[in-house]
C-alpha positions in Angstrom: 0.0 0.0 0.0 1.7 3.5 -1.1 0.0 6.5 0.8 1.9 9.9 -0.4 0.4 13.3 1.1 2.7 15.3 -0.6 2.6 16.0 -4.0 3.0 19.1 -6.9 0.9 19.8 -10.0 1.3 22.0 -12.7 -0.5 24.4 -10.6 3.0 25.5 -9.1 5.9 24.0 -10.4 5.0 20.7 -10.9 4.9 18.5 -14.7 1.5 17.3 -14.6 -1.9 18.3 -14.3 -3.7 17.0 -11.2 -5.2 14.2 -12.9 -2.5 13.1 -15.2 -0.6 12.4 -11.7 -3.4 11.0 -9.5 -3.6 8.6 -12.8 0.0 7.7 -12.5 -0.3 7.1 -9.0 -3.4 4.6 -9.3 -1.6 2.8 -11.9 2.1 2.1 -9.9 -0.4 1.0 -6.9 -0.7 4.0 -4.7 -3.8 3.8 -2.7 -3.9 7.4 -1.9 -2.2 10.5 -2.9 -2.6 14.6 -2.2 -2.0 17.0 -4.5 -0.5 19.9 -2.8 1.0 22.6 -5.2 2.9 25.2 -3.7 0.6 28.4 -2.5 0.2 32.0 -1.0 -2.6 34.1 -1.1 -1.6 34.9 -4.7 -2.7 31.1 -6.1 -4.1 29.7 -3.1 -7.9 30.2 -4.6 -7.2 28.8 -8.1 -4.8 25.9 -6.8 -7.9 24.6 -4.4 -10.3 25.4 -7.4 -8.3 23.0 -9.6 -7.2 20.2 -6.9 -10.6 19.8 -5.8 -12.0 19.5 -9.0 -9.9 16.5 -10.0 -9.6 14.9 -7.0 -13.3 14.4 -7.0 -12.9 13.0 -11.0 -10.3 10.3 -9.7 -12.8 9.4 -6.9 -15.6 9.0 -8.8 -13.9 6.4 -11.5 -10.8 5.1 -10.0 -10.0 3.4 -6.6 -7.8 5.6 -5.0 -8.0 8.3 -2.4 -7.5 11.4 -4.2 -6.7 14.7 -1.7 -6.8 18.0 -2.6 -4.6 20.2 -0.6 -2.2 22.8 -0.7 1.9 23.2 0.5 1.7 27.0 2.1 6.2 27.7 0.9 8.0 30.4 1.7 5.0 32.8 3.5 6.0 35.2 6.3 6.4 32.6 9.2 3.7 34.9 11.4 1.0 34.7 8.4 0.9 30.7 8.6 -1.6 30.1 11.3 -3.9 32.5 9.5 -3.4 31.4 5.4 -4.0 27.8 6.8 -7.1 28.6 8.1 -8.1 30.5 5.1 -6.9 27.6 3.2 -9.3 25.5 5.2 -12.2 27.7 4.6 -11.5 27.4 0.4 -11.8 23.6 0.5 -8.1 22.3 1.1 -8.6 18.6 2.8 -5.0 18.9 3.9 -3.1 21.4 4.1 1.5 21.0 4.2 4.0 23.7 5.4 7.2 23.8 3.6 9.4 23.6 6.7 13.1 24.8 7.0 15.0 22.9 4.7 18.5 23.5 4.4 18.6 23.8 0.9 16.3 26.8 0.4 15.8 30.7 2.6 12.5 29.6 4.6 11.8 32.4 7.0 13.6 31.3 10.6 10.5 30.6 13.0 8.4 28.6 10.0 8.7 25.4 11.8 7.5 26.9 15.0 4.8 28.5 13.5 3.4 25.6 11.8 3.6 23.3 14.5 1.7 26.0 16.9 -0.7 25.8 14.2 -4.0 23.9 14.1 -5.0 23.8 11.2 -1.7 21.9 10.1 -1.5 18.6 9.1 2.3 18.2 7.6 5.6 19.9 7.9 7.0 19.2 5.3 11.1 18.5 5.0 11.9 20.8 8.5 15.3 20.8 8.2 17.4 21.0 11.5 13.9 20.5 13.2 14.1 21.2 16.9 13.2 19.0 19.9 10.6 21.9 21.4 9.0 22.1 17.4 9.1 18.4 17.5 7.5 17.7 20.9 5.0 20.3 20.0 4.4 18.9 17.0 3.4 15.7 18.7 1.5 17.6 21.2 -1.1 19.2 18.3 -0.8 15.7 16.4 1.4 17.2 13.2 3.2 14.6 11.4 6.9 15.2 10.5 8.0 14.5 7.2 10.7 12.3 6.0 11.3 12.8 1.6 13.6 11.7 -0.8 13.6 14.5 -2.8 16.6 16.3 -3.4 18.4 18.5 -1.3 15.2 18.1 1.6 16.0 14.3 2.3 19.7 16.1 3.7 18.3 16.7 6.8 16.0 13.2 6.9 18.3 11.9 9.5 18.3 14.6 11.8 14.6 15.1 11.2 14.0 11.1 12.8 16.7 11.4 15.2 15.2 14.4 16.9 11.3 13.5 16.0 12.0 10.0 17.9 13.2 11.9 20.9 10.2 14.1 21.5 7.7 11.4 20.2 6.9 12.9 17.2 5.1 10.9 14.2 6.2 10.7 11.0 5.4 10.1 7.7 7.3 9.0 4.0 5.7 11.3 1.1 7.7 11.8 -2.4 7.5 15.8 -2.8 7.4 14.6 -6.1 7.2 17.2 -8.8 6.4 14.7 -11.7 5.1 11.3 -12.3 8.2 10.2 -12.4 9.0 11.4 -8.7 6.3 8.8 -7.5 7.3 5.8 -5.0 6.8 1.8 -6.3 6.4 -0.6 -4.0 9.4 -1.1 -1.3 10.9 2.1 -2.1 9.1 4.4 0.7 10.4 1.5 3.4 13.8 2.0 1.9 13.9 5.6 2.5 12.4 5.1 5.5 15.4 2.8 6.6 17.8 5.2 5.3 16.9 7.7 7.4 17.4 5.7 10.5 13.9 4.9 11.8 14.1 0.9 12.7 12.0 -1.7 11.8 9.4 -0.7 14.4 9.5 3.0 13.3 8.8 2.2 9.8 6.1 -0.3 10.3 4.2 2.3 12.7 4.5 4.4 9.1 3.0 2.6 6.9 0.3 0.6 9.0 -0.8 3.4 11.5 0.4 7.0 11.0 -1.1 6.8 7.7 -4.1 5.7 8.9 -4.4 8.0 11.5 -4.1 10.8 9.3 -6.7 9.6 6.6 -9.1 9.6 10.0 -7.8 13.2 11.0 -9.2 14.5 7.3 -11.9 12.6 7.4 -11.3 9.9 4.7 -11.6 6.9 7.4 
């Protein structure tokens, strides 16, 4: 079962259209995917619009879980809590913070913001995550994500080591910016591995945290 909650569209800077990439997902065996392009206020409207649209084509035909979303990247750190809620309000099922990955300028504070945040569901590739954002993140039940996209999988092995400490949950999503970015089957546990969660860690991905979030957004 492949369960990815982190996905991009043509919408922002992705290759696909919504559809052409919940398509590609049903047919390498995913059971569920989100499609989460990259927003501010500027798109946020139109990216909703578009992922909501699709998602409920997919749904209707195909059997896979199809969830539109958005990734709020690169926002004033102080503006989160409040485009998240908006973002809410529009439609979005699920809604991803681009964290503080080492590899781009996030604002300093975005983790903290997001996971103080209840309208949060993901933070996304956080970077040198901090125990206090982690336990905190546990506290407001915020999952912590481990990629292997490029650059934001860096940090993946801080990101366990300091999520395991404060109790934090995680989860394995692609970031992917094309079909061609999407998991097959085995390759999320091997990331998973790689980033140093044990056997025990990874299986508590894949057969409850995943879970548990589809019953947060109401898809269980």
């Amino acid at each position: 079962m492949i369960f990815d909650f982190h996905t991009h569209t043509f919408f922002s800077d992705g290759a696909n259209s919504p559809i052409e990439l919940i398509r590609c997902a049903d047919s390498y065996g995913y059971d569920c995917i989100a499609i989460t392009d990259h927003a501010s206020y500027s798109n946020l409207d139109e990216v909703i619009k578009g992922a909501i649209k699709d998602c409920e084509l997919a749904g209707k035909y195909w059997d896979i879980i199809a969830i539109p979303g958005v990734e709020l990247t690169n926002i004033p750190a102080k503006s989160i809590d409040g485009m998240a809620r908006y973002a809410r309000e529009s439609g979005a099922r699920i809604v991803v913070v681009h964290g503080e990955s080492v590899v781009e300028p996030v604002e300093a504070g975005t983790n903290s913001a997001a996971v103080n945040s209840r309208y949060i569901d993901i933070l996304a590739h956080p970077g040198f995550i901090t125990v206090k954002e982690a336990k905190k993140a546990a506290e407001n039940n915020i999952f912590l994500e481990i990629t292997h996209r490029t650059g934001h999988c860096l940090s993946n092995g801080h990101v366990v080591k300091t999520g395991c400490m404060a109790g934090a949950k995680f989860l394995i999503n692609s970031d992917a910016h094309s079909h061609k970015d999407l998991y097959r089957t085995g390759q999320q546990k091997m990331v998973a591995l790689a980033a140093g969660l044990d056997i025990a860690g990874t299986d508590e991905v894949f057969k409850k945290n995943n879970i548990e979030l589809l019953k947060k957004l109401g898809y269980r």
